[in-house]
FIDO-816899 format. One line per field, with one value per residue (C-alpha): x, y, z; residue in one letter. Coordinates in steps of 0.25 Angstrom, whole numbers, plus 5000, padded with zeros to 4 digits. Example, Ala and Ser with C-alpha at 12.3 -4.5 7.8 and 13.67 -1.06 7.14 Angstrom:
x = 5049,5055
y = 4982,4996
z = 5031,5029
resn = a,s
END
This chain:
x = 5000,5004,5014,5007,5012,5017,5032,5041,5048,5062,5063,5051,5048,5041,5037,5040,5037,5031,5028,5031,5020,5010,5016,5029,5040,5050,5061,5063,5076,5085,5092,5081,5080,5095,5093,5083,5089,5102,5093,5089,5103,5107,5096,5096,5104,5103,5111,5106,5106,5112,5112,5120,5131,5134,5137,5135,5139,5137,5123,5133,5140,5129,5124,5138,5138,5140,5127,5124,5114,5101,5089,5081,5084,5079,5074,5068,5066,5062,5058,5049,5045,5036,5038,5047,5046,5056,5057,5061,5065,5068,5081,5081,5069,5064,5072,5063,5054,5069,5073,5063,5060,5077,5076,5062,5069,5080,5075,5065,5076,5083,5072,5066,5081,5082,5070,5068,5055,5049,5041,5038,5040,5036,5023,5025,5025,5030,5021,5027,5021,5026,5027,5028,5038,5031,5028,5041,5044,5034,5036,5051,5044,5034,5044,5054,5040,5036,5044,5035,5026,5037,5037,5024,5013,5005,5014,5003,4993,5001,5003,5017,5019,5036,5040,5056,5056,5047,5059,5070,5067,5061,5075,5084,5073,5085,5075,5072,5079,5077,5088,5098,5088,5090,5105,5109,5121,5114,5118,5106,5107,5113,5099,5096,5097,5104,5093,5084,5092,5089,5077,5071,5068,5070,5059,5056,5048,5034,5036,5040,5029,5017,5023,5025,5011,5006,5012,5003,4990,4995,4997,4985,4997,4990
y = 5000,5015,5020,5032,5036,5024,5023,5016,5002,4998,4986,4988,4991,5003,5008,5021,5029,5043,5053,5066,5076,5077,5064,5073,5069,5067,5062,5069,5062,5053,5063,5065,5049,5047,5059,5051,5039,5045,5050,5037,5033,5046,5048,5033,5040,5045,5057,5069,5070,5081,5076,5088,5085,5074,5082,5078,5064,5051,5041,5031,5039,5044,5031,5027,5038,5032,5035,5031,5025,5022,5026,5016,5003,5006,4994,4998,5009,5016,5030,5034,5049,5052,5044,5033,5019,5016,5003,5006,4999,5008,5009,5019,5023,5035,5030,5030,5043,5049,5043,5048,5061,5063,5057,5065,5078,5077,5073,5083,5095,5088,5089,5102,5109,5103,5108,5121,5115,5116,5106,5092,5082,5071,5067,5067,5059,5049,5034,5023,5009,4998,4986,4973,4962,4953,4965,4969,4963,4966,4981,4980,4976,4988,4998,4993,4991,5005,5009,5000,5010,5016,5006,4997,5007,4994,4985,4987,4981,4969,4975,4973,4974,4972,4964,4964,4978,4983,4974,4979,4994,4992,4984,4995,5008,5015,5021,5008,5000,4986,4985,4987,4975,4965,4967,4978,4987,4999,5010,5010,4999,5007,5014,5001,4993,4981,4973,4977,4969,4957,4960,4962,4950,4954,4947,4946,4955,4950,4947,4960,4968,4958,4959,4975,4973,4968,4978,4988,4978,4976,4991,4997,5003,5010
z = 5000,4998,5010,5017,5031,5037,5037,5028,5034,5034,5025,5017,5003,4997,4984,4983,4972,4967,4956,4950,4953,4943,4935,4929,4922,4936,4928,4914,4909,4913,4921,4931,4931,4936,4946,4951,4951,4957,4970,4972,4975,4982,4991,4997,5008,5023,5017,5012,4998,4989,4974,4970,4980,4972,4958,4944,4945,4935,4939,4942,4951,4958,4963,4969,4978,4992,5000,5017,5022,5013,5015,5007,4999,4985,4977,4966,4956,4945,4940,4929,4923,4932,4947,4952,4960,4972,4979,4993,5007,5018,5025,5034,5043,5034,5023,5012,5014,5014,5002,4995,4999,4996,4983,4978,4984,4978,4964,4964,4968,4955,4946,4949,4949,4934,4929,4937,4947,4960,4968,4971,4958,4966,4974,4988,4996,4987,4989,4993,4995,5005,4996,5003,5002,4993,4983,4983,4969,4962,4968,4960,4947,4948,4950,4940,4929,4929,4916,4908,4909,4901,4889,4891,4897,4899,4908,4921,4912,4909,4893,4889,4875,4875,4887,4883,4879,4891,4901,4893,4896,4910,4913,4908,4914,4919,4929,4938,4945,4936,4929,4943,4948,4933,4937,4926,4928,4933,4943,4946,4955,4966,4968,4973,4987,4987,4994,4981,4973,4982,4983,4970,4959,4944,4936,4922,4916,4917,4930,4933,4926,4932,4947,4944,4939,4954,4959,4953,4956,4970,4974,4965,4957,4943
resn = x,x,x,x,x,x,x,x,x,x,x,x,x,x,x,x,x,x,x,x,x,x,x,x,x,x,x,x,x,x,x,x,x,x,x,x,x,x,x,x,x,x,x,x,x,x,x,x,x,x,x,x,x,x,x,x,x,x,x,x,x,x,x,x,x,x,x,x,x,x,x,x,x,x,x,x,x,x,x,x,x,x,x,x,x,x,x,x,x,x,x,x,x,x,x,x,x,x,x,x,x,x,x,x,x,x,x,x,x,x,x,x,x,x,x,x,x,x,x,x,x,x,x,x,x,x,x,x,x,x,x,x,x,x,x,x,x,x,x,x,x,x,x,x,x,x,x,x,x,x,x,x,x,x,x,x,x,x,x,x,x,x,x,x,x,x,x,x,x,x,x,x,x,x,x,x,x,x,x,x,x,x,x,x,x,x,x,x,x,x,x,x,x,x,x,x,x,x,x,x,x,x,x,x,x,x,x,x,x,x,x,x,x,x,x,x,x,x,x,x,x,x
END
């Protein structure tokens, strides 16, 4: 069910997701993507977070910089034009609310300074959903399905005109944390715990769009 006020608990996952206000383009180009992508590394951290400490530096680089002690553990992923999908487990007591209010701050300081805005470009607060243990998976294969929407419109629906050409493209998304989990050379893969990896099945493609699928019957997703 839909998190509202009670707590998040240590060792538990959560889907935690949101969308730009009024359903705008978030992420205009792939710039905006890595940013994102870069502040999901960077602001894992019990440290404060000053993105332009850092300096103009190379993805790759970014996501070596040593941090301290996390704040979540990160299992999933993936962005699209207009919201994101996160797979979280709380480290620290607080831990996610942190994360992600560093994280949507900071992007949104980002995106606003590139493009001369003011104001919120996320809905707040962000939703978030406790998903039990034996949803897990099929949590993963919703999260890492959403760029079908991209190349089959119809995937909810169970219409999949190309299934190689819709797994190719959602394998090699470079938005979403699937290809780090099918084992591909990625520096992506950092974003993620370590427990994810252990954690988290990589199935074929039809398996992965029906358990995605129950997702969205399980949790009354449209």
């Amino acid at each position: 069910m839909m998190r509202k006020d009670s707590p998040f608990i240590a060792g538990e996952w959560y889907h935690c997701f949101n969308h730009s206000i009024e359903k705008r383009i978030a992420f205009e180009d792939s710039r905006d993507y890595y940013r994102f992508l870069e502040l999901l590394y960077l602001a894992n951290d019990e440290s404060p977070l000053r993105r332009n400490d850092i300096g103009i530096r190379k993805f790759e680089e970014v996501l070596n910089i040593p941090r301290g002690k996390r704040l979540v553990t990160i299992g999933a992923f993936c962005l699209m034009p207009n919201c994101f999908d996160l797979v979280l487990n709380e480290v620290s007591e607080g831990g996610i609310t942190a994360f992600m209010r560093k994280m949507g701050t900071a992007y949104t300081l980002y995106f606003n300074a590139r493009r001369a805005r003011v104001g919120n470009l996320f809905l707040k607060p962000f939703r978030s959903r406790h998903v039990p243990l034996r949803s897990f998976q099929h949590l993963i294969n919703y999260v890492h399905c959403n760029p079908a929407m991209l190349y089959e419109p119809g995937w909810r629906a169970n219409h999949v005109v190309d299934p190689q050409f819709l797994e190719e493209h959602l394998t090699a998304y470079p938005y979403s944390s699937l290809g780090a989990h099918r084992g591909a050379h990625t520096p992506t893969g950092a974003i993620l715990g370590t427990q994810s990896f252990s954690a988290v099945s990589t199935v074929p493609l039809q398996k992965m769009l029906r358990e995605a699928r129950q997702y969205c019957a399980d949790f009354d997703i449209l």
